[in-house]
C-alpha positions as CSV (number, residue, x, y, z in Angstrom):
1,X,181.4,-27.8,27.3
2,X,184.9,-29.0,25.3
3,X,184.5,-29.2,21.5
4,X,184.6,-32.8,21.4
5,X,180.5,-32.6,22.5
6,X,179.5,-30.2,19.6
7,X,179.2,-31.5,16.0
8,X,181.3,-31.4,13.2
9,X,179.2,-29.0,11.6
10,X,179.3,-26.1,14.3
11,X,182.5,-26.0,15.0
12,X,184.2,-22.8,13.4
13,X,186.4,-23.6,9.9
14,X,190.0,-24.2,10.6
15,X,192.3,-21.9,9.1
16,X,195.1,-23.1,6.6
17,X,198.1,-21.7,8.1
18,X,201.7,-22.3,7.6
19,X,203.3,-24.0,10.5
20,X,206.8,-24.4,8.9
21,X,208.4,-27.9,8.3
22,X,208.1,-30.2,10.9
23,X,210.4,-32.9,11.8
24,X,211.4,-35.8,14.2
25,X,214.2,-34.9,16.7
26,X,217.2,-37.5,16.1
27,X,221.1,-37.5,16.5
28,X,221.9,-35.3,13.5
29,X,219.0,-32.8,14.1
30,X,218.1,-32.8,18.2
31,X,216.2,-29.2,17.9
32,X,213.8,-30.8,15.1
33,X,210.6,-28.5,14.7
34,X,208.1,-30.3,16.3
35,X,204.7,-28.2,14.9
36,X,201.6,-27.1,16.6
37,X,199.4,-28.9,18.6
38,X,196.1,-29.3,17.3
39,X,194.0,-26.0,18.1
40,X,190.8,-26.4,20.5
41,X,188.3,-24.3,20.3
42,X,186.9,-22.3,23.0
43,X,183.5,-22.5,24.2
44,X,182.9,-18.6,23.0
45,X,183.9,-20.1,19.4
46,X,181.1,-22.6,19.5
47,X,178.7,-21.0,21.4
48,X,176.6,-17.7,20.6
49,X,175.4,-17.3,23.8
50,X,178.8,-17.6,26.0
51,X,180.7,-15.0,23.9
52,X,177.5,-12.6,24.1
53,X,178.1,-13.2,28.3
54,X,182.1,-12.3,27.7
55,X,180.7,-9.4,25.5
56,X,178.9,-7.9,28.3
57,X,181.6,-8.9,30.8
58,X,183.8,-6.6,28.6
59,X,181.1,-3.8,28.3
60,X,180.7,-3.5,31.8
61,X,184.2,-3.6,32.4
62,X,184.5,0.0,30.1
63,X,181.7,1.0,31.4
64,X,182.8,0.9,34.8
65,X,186.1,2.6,34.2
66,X,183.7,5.1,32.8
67,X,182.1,5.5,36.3
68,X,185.4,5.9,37.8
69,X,186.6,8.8,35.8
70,X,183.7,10.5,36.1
71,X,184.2,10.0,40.1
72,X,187.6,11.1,39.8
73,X,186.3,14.4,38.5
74,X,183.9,14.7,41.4
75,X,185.8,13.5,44.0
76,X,188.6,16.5,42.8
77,X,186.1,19.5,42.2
78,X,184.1,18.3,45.6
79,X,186.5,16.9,48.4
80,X,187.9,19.5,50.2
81,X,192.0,19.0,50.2
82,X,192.1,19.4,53.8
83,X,189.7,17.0,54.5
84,X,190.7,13.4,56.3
85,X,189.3,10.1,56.9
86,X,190.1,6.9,58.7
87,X,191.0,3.8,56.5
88,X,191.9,0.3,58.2
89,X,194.7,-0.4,57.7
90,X,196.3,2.5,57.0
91,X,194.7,5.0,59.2
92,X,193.8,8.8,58.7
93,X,194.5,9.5,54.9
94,X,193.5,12.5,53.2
95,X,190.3,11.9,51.7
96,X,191.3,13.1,48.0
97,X,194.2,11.5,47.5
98,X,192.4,8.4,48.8
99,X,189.5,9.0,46.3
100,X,192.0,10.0,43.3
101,X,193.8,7.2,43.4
102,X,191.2,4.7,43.9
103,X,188.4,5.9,41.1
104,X,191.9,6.6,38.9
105,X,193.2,2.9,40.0
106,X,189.9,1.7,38.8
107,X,189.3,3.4,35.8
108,X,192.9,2.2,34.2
109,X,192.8,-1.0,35.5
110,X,188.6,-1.8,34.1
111,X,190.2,-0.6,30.7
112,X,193.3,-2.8,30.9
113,X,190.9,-5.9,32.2
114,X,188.5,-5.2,29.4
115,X,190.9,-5.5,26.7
116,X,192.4,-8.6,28.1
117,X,189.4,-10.3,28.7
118,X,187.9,-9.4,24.8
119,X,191.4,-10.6,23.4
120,X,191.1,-14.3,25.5
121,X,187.5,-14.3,24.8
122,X,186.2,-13.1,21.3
123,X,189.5,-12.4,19.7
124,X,190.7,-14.9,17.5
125,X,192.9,-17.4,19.3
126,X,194.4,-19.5,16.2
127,X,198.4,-20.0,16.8
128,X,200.3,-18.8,13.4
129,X,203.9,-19.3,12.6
130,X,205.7,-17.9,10.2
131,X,209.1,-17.9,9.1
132,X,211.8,-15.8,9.4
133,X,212.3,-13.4,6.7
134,X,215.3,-10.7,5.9
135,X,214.7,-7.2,7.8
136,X,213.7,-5.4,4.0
137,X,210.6,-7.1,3.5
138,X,209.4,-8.0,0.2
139,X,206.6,-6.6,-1.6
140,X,204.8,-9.8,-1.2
141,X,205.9,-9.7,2.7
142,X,204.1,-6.5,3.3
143,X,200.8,-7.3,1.0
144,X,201.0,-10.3,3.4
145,X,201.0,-7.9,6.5
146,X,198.3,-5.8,5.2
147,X,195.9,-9.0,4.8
148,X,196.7,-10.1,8.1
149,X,195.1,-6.5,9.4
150,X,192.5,-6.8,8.0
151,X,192.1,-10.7,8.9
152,X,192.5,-9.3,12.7
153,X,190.6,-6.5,12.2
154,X,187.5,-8.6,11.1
155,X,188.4,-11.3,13.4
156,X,188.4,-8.8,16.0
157,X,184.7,-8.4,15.7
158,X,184.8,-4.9,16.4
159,X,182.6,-3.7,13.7
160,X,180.3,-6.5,14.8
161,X,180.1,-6.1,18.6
162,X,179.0,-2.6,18.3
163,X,178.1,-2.6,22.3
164,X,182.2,-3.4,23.0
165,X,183.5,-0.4,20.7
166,X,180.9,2.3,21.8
167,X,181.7,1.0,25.6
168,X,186.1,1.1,24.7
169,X,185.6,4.2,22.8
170,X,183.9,5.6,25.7
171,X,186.2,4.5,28.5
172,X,189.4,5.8,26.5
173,X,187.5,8.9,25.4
174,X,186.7,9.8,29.3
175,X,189.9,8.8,31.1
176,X,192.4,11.2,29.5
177,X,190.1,14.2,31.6
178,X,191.5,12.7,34.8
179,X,194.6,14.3,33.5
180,X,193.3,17.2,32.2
181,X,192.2,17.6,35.8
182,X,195.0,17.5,37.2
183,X,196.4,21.0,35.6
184,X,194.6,22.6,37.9
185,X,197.1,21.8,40.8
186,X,199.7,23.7,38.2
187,X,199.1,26.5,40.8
188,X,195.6,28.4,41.5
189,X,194.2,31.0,39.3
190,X,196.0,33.8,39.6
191,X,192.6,35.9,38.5
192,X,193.1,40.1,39.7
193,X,196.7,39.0,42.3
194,X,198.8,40.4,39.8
195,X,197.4,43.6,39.3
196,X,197.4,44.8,42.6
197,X,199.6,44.4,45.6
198,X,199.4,45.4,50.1
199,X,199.9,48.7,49.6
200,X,196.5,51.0,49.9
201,X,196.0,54.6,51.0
202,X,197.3,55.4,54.7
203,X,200.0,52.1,54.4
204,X,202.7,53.4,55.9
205,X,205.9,53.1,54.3
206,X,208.4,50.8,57.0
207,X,212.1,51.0,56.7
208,X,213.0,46.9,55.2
209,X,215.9,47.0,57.8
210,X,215.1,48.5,60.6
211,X,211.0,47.8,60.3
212,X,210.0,51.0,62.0
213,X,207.9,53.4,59.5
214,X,209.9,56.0,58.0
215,X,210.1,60.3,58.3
216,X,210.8,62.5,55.5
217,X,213.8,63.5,57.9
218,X,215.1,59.7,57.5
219,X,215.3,59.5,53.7
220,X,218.7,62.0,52.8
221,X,219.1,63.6,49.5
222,X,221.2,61.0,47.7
223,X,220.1,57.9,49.5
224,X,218.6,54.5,48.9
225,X,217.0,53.0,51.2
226,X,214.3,49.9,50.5
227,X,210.6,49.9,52.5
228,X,207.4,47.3,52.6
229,X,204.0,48.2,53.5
230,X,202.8,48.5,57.1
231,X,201.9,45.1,58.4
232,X,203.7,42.6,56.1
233,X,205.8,40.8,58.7
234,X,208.9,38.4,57.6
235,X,207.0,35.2,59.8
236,X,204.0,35.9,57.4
237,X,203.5,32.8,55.5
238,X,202.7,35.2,52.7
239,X,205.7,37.2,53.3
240,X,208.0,36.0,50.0
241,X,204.4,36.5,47.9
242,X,203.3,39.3,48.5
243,X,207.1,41.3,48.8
244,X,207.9,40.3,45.4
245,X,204.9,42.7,44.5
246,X,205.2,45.4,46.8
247,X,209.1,45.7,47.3
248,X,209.7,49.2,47.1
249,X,212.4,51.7,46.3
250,X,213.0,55.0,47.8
251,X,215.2,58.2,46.7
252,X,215.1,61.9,47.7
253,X,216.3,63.7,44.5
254,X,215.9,67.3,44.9
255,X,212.8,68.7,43.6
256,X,214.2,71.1,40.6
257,X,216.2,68.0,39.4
258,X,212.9,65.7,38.7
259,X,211.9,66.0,34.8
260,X,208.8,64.6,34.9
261,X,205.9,66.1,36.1
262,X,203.3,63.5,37.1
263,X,206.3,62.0,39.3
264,X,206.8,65.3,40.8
265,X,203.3,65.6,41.6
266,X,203.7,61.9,43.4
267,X,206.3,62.8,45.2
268,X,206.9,64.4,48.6
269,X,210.0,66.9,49.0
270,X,211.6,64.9,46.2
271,X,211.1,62.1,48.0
272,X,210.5,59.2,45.2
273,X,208.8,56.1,45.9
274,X,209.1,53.5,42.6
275,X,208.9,49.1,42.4
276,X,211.9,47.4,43.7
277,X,210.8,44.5,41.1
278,X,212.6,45.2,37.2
279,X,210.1,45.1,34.5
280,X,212.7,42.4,32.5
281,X,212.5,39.7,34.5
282,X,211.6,40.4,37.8
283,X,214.9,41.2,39.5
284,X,215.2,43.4,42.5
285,X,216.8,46.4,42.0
286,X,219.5,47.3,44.1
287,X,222.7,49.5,42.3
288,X,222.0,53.2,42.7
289,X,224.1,55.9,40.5
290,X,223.4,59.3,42.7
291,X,225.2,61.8,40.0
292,X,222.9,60.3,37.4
293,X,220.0,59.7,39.5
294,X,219.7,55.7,37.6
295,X,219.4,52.7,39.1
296,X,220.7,49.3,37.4
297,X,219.3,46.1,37.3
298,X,222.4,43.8,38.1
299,X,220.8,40.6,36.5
300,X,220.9,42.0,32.7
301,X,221.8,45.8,33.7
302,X,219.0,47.3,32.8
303,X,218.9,51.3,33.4
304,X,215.8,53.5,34.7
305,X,216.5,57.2,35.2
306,X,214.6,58.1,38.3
307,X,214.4,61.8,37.8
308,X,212.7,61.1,34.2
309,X,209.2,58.5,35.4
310,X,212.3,55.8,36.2
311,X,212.0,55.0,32.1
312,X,214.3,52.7,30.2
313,X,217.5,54.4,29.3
314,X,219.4,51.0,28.2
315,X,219.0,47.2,28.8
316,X,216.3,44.6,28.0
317,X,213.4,45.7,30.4
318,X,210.0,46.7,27.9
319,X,208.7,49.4,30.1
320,X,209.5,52.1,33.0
321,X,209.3,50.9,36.8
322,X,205.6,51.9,38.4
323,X,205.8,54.1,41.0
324,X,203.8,54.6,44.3
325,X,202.0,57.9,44.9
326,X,203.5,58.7,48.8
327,X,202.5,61.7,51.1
328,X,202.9,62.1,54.7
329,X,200.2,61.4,57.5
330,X,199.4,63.8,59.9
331,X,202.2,62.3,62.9
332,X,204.7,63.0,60.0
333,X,205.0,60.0,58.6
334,X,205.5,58.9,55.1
335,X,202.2,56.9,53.6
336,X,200.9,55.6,50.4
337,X,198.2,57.5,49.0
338,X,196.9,53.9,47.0
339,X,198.3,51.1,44.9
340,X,200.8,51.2,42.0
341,X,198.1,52.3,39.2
342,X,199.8,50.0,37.0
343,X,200.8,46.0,37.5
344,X,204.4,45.4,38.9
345,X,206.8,42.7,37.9
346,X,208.2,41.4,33.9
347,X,206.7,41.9,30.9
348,X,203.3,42.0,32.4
349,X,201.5,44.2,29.5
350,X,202.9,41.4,27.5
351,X,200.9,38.6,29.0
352,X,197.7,40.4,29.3
């Protein structure tokens, strides 16, 4: 149906707008503004019925994008990450990714056809020229703007086609959670991790460089020397995790030297046992004084005296290192009698 076949009187009224002068291309002025053709009106102008079909067309289009997101969030909370199917022709894929990307595909691209299809459609379609006007525009220039808003605005028809704005509103209130989803491969909750680590009562404590389990015997009056629990093996895939929790630090300080009690009591023979890990920001801690009995942080040299409960003497770090309650088994070997009773690594009191 063209608008030649409908009456005079159905057709929408033509808008007055200023087309700027035209003129007849000659010698003296070959780039003469020809003007507009005339405007034809599209069969969703003259007819009720075939712009509520492209309203629906455009409802269904948000409302599918809806469907996708809400797919999206299924298809990430249910598919397992490990899980893979065969797609011709692409072959095995993983079957998340696959499912990601084709409900997100969807979802954006539903929006993106729905609004194009309500602009060509229902929108307003009337060609306007205007002239060219200084950068600073006038006072009348932006009362002009304004009413041309609110002439799109109402031309728009959004107030009026209430089942196209819930549908958009919808569609571009639910995508934005595919995002929000998408935190969640930040990393995985951390939940109780960092308030323990490997080492539990009868762990034995396993020389870092020569990985057999140490003897009070091997640990001299003066020395340094840096263990891991029984069982935590370099070709772990876990090894780099769980070491920079359970790293630990080991000094015989004659008993009469130690200061504080409660590390007396957790000591054997003097024998010390405290976190490799500083409590600034998570450095290992390797520089060992043995006439002062403190050990330095050599990232922003903070100082723990390991004959007072290793506390802070000097440098950034917020609290003392936690130290590891050790005894020996009954083939003489040195053991952990539990887990550091407080959470290793920076400023952890800090972040709750």
């Amino acid at each position: 149906m063209s608008s030649q076949d409908i009456p005079e009187e159905n057709l929408p009224a033509e808008q007055d707008h200023a087309h700027g002068a035209v003129g007849v291309a000659d010698e003296e002025n070959p780039f003469a503004d020809p003007g507009l053709p005339p405007h034809e009106h599209r069969i969703q102008d003259i007819d009720e019925r075939a712009a509520k079909r492209s309203e629906r067309a455009v409802a269904l289009l948000f409302t599918v994008s809806m469907l996708a997101t809400l797919g999206f969030i299924v298809s990430y909370v249910t598919i397992p990450h490990d899980r893979a199917i065969f797609v011709f022709p692409i072959g095995h894929i993983s079957a998340l990714n696959f499912a990601l990307g084709l409900t997100l595909g969807v979802a954006l691209f539903c929006i993106g056809a729905g609004a194009v299809h309500w602009a060509r459609t229902l929108m307003s379609d009337v060609e306007v020229a205007d002239e060219r006007h200084p950068i600073e525009a006038p006072p009348e220039v932006r009362a002009k703007v304004h009413a041309d808003f609110r002439q799109g605005a109402k031309e728009s028809a959004l107030g009026r086609r209430k089942l196209i704005r819930n549908t958009m509103l919808g569609a571009l209130t639910l995508v934005p959670l595919s995002g929000v989803m998408l935190l969640r491969d930040l990393g995985p909750l951390p939940h109780s991790k960092l308030r323990h680590t490997l080492w539990a009562k009868g762990k034995l404590l396993v020389n870092m460089n020569t990985n057999q389990p140490l003897r009070p015997e091997d640990v001299q009056v003066g020395s340094l020397t840096f263990a891991k629990p029984e069982g935590l093996e370099e070709t772990s895939e876990e090894f780099q995790t769980e070491i920079a929790k359970a790293a630990l630090m080991i000094v015989r300080l004659q008993p009469g030297n130690i200061k504080d009690k409660r590390e007396l009591d957790w000591s054997h023979e003097g024998i010390v046992a405290y976190s490799k890990i500083c409590t600034h920001v998570g450095c290992p801690i390797s520089l060992y004084e043995q006439q002062t009995h403190h050990v330095l942080c050599p990232c922003h040299q903070s100082t723990f005296d390991l004959s007072d409960g290793a506390r802070v003497i000097f440098g950034p770090a917020g609290h003392a290192l936690p130290q590891l309650r050790i005894g020996v088994n009954d083939e003489g070997y040195l053991q952990a009698l539990g887990d550091f009773e407080e959470p290793v690594g920076p400023a952890f009191w800090e972040r709750g």
